[in-house]
matplotlib code that plots the C-alpha trace (Angstrom):
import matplotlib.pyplot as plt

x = [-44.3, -47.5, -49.0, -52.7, -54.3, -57.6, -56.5, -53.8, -54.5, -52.5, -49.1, -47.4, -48.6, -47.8, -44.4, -43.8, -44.9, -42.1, -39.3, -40.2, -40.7, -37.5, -35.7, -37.0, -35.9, -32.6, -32.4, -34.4, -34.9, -35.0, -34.5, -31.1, -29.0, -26.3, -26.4, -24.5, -25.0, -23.7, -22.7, -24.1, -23.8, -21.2, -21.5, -20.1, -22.4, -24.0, -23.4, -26.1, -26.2, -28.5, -30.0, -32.1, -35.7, -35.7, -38.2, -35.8, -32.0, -30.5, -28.2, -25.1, -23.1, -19.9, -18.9, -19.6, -17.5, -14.5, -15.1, -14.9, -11.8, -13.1, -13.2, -10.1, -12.6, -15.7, -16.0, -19.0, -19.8, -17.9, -19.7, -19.8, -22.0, -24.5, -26.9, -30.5, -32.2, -35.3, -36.9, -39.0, -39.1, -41.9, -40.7, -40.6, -37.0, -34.7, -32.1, -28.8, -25.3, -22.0, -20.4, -23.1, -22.3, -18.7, -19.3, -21.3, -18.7, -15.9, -17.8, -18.8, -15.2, -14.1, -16.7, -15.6, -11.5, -12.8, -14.9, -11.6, -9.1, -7.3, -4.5, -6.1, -3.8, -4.5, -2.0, -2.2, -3.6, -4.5, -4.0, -7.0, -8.4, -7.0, -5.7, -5.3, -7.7, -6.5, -8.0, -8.5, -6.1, -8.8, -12.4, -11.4, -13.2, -12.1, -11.2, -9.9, -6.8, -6.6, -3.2, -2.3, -3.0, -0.2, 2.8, 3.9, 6.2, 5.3, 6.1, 6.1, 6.0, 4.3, 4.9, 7.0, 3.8, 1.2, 0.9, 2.7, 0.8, 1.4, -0.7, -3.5, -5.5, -9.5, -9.9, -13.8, -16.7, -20.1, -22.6, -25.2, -22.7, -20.7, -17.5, -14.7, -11.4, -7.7, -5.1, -1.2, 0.0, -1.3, 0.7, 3.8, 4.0, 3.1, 6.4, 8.2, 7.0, 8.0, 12.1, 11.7, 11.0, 13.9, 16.2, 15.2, 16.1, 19.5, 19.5, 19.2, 19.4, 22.5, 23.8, 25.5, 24.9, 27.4, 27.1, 23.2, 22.1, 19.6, 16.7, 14.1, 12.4, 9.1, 8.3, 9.3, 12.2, 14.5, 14.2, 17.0, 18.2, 20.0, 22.0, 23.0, 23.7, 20.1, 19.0, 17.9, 15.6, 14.3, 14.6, 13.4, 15.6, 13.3, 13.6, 14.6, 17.2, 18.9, 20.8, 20.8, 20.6, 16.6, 16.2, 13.3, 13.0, 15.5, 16.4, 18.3, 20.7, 20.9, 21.0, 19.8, 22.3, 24.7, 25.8, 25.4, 26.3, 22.9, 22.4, 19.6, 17.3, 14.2, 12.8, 9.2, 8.3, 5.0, 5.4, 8.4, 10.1, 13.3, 14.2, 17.8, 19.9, 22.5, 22.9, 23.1, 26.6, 28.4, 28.2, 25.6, 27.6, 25.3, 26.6, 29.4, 27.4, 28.8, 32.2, 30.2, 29.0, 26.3, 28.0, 31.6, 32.6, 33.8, 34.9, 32.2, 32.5, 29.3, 28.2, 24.9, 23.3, 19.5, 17.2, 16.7, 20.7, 23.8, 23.8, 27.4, 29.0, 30.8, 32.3, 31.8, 28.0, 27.0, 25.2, 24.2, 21.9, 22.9, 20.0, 19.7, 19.0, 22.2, 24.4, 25.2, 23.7, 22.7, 22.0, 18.6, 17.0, 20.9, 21.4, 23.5, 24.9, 26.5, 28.0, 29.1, 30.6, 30.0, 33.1, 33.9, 34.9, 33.5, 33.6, 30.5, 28.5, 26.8, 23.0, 21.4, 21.3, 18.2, 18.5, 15.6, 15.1, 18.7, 18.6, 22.0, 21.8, 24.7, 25.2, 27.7, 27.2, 28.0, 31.6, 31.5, 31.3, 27.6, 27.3, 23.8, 26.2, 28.8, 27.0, 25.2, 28.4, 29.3, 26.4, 23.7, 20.4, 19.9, 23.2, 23.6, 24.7, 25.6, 23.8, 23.3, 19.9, 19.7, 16.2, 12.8, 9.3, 5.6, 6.2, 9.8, 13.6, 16.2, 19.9, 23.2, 24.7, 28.1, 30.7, 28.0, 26.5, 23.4, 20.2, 18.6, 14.9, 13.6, 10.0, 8.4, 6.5, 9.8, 11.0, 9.6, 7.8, 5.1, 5.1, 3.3, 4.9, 4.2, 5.3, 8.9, 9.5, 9.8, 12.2, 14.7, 16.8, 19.0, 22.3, 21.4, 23.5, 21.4, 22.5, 20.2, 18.8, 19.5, 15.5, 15.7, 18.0, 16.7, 19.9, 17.8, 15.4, 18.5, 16.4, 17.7, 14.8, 16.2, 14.5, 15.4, 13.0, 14.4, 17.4, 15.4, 13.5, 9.8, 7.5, 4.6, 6.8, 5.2, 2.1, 3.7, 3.0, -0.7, -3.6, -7.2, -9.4, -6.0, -6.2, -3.5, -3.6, -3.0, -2.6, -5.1, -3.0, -5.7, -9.4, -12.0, -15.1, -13.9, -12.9, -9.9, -6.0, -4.2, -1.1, 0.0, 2.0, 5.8, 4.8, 5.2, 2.1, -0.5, -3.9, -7.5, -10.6, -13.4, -16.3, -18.6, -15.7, -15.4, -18.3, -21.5, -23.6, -24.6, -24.9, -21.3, -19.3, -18.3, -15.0, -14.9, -15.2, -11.5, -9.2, -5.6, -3.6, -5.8, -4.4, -7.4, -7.6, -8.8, -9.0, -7.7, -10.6, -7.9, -4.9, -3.0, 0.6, 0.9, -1.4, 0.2, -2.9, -4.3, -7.7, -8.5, -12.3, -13.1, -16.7, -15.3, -13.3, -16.9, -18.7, -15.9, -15.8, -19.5, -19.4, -16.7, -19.0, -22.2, -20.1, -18.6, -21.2, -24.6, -25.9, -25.2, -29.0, -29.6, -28.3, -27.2, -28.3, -28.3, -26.5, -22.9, -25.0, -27.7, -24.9, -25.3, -28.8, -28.6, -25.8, -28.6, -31.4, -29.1, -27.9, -31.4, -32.5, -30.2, -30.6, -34.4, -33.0]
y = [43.9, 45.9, 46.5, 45.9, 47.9, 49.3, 52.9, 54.1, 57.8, 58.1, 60.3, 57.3, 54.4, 56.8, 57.3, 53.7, 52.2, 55.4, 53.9, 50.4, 51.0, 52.7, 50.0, 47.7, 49.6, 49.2, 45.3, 44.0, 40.9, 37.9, 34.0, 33.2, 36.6, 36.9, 39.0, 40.1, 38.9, 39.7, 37.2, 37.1, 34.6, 30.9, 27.8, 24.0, 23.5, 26.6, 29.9, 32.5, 35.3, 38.7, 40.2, 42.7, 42.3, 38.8, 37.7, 35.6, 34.6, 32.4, 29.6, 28.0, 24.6, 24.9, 22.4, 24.5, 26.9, 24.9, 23.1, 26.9, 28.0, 30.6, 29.4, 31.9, 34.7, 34.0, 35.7, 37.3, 40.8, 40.0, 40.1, 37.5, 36.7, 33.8, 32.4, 33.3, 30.0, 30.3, 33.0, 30.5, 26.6, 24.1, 24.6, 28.2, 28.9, 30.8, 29.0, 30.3, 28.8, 30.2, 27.8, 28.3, 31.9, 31.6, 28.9, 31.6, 34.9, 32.7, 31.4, 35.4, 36.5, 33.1, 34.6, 38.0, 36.9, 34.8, 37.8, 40.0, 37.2, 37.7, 35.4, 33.6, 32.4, 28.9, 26.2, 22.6, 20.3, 16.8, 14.4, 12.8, 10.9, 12.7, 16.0, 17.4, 19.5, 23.5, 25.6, 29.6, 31.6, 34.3, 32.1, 28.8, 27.5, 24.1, 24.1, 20.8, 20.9, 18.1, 16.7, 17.3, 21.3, 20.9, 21.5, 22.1, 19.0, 15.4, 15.7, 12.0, 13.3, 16.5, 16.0, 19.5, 21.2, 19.8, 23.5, 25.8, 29.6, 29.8, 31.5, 29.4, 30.2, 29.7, 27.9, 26.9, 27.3, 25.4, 27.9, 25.1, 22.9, 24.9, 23.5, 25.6, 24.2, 25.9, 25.5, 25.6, 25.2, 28.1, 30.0, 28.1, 28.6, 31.9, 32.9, 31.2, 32.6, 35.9, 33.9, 32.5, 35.9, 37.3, 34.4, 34.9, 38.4, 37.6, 35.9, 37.5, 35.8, 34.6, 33.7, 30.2, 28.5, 26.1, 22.6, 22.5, 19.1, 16.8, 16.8, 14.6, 14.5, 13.8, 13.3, 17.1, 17.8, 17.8, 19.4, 20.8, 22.3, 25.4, 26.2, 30.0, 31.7, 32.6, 29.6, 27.0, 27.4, 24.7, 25.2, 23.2, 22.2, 21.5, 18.5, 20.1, 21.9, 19.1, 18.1, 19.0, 15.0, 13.9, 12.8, 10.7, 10.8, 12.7, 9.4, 8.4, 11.3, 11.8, 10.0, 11.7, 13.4, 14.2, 18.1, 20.0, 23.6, 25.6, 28.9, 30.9, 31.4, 32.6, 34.4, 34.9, 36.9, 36.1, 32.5, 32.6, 30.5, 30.2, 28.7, 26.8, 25.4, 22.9, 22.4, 26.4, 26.1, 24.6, 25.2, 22.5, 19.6, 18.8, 21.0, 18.9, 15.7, 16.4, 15.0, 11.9, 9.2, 6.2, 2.9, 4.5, 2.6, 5.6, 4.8, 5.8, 6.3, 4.9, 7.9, 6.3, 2.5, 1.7, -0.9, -0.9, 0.1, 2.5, 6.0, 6.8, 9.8, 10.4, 13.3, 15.5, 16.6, 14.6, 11.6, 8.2, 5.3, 1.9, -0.5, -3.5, -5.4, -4.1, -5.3, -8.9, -11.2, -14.2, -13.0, -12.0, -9.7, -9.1, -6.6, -3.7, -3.9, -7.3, -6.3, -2.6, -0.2, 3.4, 4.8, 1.9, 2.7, 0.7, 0.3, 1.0, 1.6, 4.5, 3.2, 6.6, 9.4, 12.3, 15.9, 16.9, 14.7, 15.4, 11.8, 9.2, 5.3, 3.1, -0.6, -2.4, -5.8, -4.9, -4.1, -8.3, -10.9, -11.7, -15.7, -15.9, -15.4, -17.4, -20.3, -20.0, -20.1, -23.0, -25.0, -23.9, -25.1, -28.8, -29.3, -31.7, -30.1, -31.4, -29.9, -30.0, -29.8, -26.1, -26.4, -27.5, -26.3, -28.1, -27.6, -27.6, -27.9, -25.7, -26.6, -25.4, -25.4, -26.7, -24.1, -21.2, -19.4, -19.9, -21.5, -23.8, -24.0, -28.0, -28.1, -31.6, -32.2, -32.0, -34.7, -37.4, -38.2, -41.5, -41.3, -38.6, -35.6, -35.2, -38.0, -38.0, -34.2, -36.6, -38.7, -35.6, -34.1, -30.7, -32.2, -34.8, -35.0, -34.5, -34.8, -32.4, -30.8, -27.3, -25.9, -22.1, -19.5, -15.6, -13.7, -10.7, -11.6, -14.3, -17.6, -20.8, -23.8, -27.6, -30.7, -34.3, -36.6, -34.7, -36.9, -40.1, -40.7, -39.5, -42.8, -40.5, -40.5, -44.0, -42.8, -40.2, -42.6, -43.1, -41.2, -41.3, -44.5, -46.5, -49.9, -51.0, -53.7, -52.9, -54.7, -54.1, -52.7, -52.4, -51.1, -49.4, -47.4, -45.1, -47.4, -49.5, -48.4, -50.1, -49.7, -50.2, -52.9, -51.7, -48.1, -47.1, -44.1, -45.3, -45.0, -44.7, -46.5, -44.3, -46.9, -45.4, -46.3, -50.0, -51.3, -50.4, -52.1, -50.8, -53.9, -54.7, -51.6, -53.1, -52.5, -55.6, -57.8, -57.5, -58.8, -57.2, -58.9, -59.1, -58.7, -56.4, -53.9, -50.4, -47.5, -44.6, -41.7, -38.7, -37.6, -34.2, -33.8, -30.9, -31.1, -34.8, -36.9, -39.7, -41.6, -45.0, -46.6, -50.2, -49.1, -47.0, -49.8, -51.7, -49.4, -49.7, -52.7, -53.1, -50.5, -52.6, -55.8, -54.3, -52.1, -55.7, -58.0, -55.5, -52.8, -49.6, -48.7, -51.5, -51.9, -48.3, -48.1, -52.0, -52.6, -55.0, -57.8, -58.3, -58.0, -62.6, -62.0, -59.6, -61.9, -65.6, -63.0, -62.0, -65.8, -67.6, -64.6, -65.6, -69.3, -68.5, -66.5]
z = [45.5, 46.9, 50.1, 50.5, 53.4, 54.5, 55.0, 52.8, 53.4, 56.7, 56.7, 58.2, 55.8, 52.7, 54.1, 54.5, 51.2, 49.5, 51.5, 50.6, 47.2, 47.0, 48.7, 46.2, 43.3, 44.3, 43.9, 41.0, 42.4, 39.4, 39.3, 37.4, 37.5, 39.9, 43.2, 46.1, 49.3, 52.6, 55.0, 58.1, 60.0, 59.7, 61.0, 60.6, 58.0, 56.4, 55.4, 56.3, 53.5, 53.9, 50.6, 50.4, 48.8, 50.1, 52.7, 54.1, 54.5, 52.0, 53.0, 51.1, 52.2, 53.6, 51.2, 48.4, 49.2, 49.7, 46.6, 44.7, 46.8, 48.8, 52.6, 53.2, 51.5, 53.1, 56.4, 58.4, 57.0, 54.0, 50.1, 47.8, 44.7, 44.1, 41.5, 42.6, 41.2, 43.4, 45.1, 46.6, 46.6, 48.0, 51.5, 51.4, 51.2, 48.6, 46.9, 45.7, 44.8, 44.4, 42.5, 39.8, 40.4, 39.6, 36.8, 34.5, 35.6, 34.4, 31.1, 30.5, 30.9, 28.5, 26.1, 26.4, 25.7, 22.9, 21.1, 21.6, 20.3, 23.8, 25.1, 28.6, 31.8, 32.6, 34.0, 33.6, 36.0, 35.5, 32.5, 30.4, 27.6, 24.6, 26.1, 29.6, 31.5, 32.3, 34.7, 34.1, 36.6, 37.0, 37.3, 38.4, 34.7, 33.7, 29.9, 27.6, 25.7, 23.3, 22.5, 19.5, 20.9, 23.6, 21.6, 18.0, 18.3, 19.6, 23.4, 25.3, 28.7, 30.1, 33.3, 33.8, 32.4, 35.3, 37.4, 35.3, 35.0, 30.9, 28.0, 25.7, 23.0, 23.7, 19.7, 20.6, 23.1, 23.4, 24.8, 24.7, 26.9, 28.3, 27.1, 26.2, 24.4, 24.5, 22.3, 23.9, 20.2, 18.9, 21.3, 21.2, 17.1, 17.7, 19.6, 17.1, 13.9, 15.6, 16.3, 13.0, 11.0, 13.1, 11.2, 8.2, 7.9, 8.3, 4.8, 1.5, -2.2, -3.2, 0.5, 0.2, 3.7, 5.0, 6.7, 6.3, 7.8, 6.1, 8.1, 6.1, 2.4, 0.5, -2.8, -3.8, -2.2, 0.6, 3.8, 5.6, 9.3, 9.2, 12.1, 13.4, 16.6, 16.6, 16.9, 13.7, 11.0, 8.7, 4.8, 1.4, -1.4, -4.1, -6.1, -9.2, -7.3, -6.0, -9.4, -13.0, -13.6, -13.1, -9.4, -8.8, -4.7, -2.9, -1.1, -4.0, -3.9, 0.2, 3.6, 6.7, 8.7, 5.7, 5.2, 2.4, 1.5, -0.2, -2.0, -1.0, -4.1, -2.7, 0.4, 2.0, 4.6, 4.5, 4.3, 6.4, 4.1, 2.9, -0.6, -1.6, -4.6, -4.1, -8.2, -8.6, -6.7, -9.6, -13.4, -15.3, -16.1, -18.4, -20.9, -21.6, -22.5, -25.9, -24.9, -24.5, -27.3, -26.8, -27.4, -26.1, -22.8, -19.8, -16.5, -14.3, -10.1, -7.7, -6.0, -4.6, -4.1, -4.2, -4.4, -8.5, -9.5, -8.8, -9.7, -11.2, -11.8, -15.4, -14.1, -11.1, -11.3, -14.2, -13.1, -14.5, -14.0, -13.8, -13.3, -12.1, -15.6, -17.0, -14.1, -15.5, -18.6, -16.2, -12.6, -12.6, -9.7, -8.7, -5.5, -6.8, -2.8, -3.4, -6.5, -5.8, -2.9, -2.8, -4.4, -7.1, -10.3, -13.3, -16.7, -18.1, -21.6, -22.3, -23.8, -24.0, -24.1, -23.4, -23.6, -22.8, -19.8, -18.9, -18.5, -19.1, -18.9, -18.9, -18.8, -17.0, -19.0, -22.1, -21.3, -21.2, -23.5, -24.0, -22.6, -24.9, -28.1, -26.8, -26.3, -29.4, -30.9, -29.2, -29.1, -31.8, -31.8, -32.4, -30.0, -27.5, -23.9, -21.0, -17.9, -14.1, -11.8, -10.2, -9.2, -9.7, -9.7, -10.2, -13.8, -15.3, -14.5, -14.3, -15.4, -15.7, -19.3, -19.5, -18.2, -18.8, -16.0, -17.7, -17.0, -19.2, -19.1, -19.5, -19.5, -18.1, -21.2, -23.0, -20.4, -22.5, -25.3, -23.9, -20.2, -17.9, -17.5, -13.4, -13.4, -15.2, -13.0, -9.9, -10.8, -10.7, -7.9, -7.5, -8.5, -11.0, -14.2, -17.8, -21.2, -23.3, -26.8, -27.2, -28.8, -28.7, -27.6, -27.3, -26.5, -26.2, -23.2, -21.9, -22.4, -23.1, -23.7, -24.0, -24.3, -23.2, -25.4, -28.4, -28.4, -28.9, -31.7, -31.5, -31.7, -33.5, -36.8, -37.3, -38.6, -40.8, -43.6, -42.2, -43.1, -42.0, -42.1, -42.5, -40.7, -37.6, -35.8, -32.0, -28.8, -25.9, -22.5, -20.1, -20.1, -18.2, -18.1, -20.7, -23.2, -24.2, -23.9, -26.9, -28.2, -32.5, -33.2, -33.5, -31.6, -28.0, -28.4, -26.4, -28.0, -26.1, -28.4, -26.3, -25.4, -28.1, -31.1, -30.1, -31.8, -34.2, -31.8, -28.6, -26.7, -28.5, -27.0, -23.7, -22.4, -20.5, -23.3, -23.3, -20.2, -22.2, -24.2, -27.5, -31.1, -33.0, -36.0, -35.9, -38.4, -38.1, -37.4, -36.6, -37.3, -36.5, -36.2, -34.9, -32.2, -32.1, -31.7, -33.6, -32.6, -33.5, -33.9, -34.2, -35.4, -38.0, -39.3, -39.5, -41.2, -43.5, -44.4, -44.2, -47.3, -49.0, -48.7, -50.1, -53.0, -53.9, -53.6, -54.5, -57.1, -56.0, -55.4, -52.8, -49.4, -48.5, -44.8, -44.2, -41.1, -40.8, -38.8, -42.0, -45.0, -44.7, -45.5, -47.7, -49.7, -49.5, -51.2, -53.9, -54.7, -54.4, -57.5, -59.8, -59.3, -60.4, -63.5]

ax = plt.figure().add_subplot(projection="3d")
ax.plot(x, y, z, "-o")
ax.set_aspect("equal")
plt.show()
């Protein structure tokens, strides 16, 4: 600021512009630092502030300063601090605020806590989306917790948090938008790793620990809760230290809630981890698999139930699967929990044995008579059996052999040999009484396959004496579009003559020139056994006998490609050639 006069020289101007221009020093006067103001003057509505270097007196709302928390503070002759934001605006006024003002102290002392790493107070005080909103003790700043930063440990209701002075962590700040985010969690884990490495130095290798409570597992191990005077500390049983018999999920072995004693094998302090055994409290059982011999039947105890078999013990520690395919020969996809209790003792079959693996399987089946063999005994293949509807699918039926509990699979194309097979799979219900071949029996993967139509004769054998370009005389059933449905005289196989086969001539192949009922030959065109199909042609059996005609009746150079319907003429030429000879 300078003073502009016409005469500077005078003793009493000079002296003036020193004290002004000191004064000035004093207060650098800048728009956008913060400044100290004096109060002056209060009203209803404003606040008059005095600050030197300005050419007049700021104002501030009342408003404002209740919205900050300082109407108790704010009293006439009393200093507070503002943002200067203009030293001038369009009206001539100077504009400050002293919520701006607190707004940018707070963030500076967030920023300077942050730098240094230091613990903040703040207290809780209104729920959000996603977290809750804490306000610094000290500034008034308004901070975001999220929720997964309020606790260590899911908490439903945080009700007895809301207003609570407690410590948080400032995790991140936005200069840009002057966010700022605290973490609860950090300083809640914090207290505890310093409990936790207090509980842990109780412990050394070797301590056995009693009553330890299964807490919960993973796919490496089980975890479980220790409990002291101190207070409780959680530990890890690996999965290899669970049992010298291969576990494959610690679920298999343990339920939550049970207790089990563990031996401390391992301690870190850095970690603050704590490492047990429970199969290092006994001697490896293992060691006296050699008392044991695959295909020798032991009486074994059920220690443990699952989905996919039992897990029996041969003797205390040294443990056994029995799964669910060597339960029983017939019931397929049994439930070991329908057949078995925990603590049931079975006769069982040892299977195998791995060392290396540490691994034992045994079988409960084969301590029984196998029904496969049995019945094979009984009723070898080529038998007739007597059987009884189970059940039915789109494709096949399932019946019960005799006095066997085993199924016998009947295919619907084994249901008869002439008619449709859909068709013959609907006359069946659950219940119904059958008298059936037995085809094949696989003892090995328990499968039984019968037939019905086996036990009549098979109507194809009548053209085992047939061969290609034979002729039959057939019967006409019905006819249509595709051609004609016949059947051979003395034969139940019904035969299709496509349209193309029923004549040399095209005007000749018409389906419709037969109503049923009609007595005609046909030659045999194909015949496989095997695949058991045989197709008959009425033009084949023309151009047969149009070749037997002209062989007969001609040289064997003429009339090669003459067709059926000419052979007459081809006979008058011939005749009328001699008589002129």
């Amino acid at each position: 600021m300078e003073i502009y006069k016409k005469d500077l020289s005078s003793p009493a101007s000079q002296q003036f512009e020193k004290l002004l221009n000191s004064q000035l020093s004093k207060n650098k006067i800048e728009e956008g630092k913060i400044i100290e103001g004096k109060v002056t003057k209060i009203t209803n509505k404003y606040i008059f502030l005095f600050i030197p270097g300005l050419k007049s007196e700021p104002v501030i709302d009342v408003n404002e300063i209740k919205m900050i928390g300082m109407s108790n503070e704010v009293k006439e002759g009393a200093t507070i601090s503002v943002l200067l934001e203009k030293i001038e605006d369009k009206n001539g006024d100077v504009i400050v605020s002293a919520q701006k003002a607190q707004k940018i102290k707070g963030w500076n002392e967030l920023v300077k806590c942050y730098e240094n790493k230091e613990l903040i107070n703040g207290k809780i005080i209104q729920k959000t989306k996603g977290g809750v909103i804490v306000e610094h003790i000290e500034t008034g700043s308004l901070m975001f917790c999220p929720g997964s930063q309020i606790s260590d440990k899911p908490i439903k209701n945080i009700d007895n948090l809301i207003g609570v002075e407690q410590k948080f962590a400032l995790i991140k700040l936005d200069m840009v938008r002057g966010n700022s985010v605290v973490s609860r969690r950090q300083v809640v884990s914090s207290n505890k790793k310093e409990d936790k490495a207090k509980l842990i130095e109780q412990f050394k290798i070797g301590d056995v620990i009693k009553d330890a409570v299964v807490k919960g597992y993973s796919s490496f191990g089980c975890f479980f809760e220790i409990t002291t005077p101190e207070g409780t500390l959680d530990t890890l049983c690996h999965l290899q230290e669970i049992s010298y018999s291969r576990v494959n999920h610690p679920d298999e072995i343990f339920n939550i809630g049970e207790r089990h004693d563990l031996k401390v094998i391992s301690i870190d302090m850095e970690k603050l981890q704590v490492g047990c055994s429970i199969k290092q409290l006994s001697p490896d059982p293992f060691e006296h698999i050699s008392n044991y011999q695959v295909g020798n039947e032991y009486t074994v105890k059920v220690v443990k139930i699952t989905d996919y078999g039992c897990f029996c013990e041969l003797e205390a520690g040294l443990s056994s699967l029995l799964h669910n395919s060597e339960i029983s020969w017939t019931k397929k996809n049994i439930s070991p929990k329908k057949m078995f209790n925990v603590g049931d003792t079975i006769q069982c079959v040892i299977t195998e044995i791995d060392k290396e693996k540490r691994r034992v399987a045994i079988s409960h089946r084969l301590t029984q008579e196998n029904p496969y063999s049995k019945l094979e005994n009984n009723y070898p293949v080529g038998s007739e059996i007597d059987g009884v509807v189970e059940n039915l699918n789109e494709y096949a039926i399932y019946l019960k052999l005799a006095d066997f509990d085993i199924s016998g699979f009947l295919h619907s194309n084994d249901l008869s040999y002439t008619e449709n097979p859909e068709e013959e799979l609907k006359k069946y219900k659950k219940g119904d009484k059958i008298k059936v071949k037995i085809l094949e029996i696989k003892k090995n993967e328990q499968k039984v396959r019968v037939g019905l139509k086996q036990l009549s004769k098979d109507p194809f054998d009548w053209f085992k004496d047939k061969k290609i370009k034979d002729i039959v005389t057939v019967k006409v059933t019905s006819s249509d579009n595709k051609g004609l449905f016949v059947k051979p005289e003395g034969c139940d196989v019904q035969i299709l003559i496509k349209k193309s086969q029923i004549a040399m001539s095209a005007s000749d192949a018409r389906p419709s020139r037969f109503v049923g009922g009609e007595r005609i030959d046909a030659a045999i065109s194909e015949l496989n056994f095997e695949k058991r199909k045989v197709s008959l042609s009425i033009k084949l059996l023309e151009e047969i006998m149009n070749a037997k005609a002209i062989k007969e009746h001609s040289s064997p150079l003429s009339g090669k490609n003459l067709p059926f319907s000419s052979l007459s003429e081809q006979l008058d030429d011939k005749k009328n050639k001699k008589d002129k000879e």
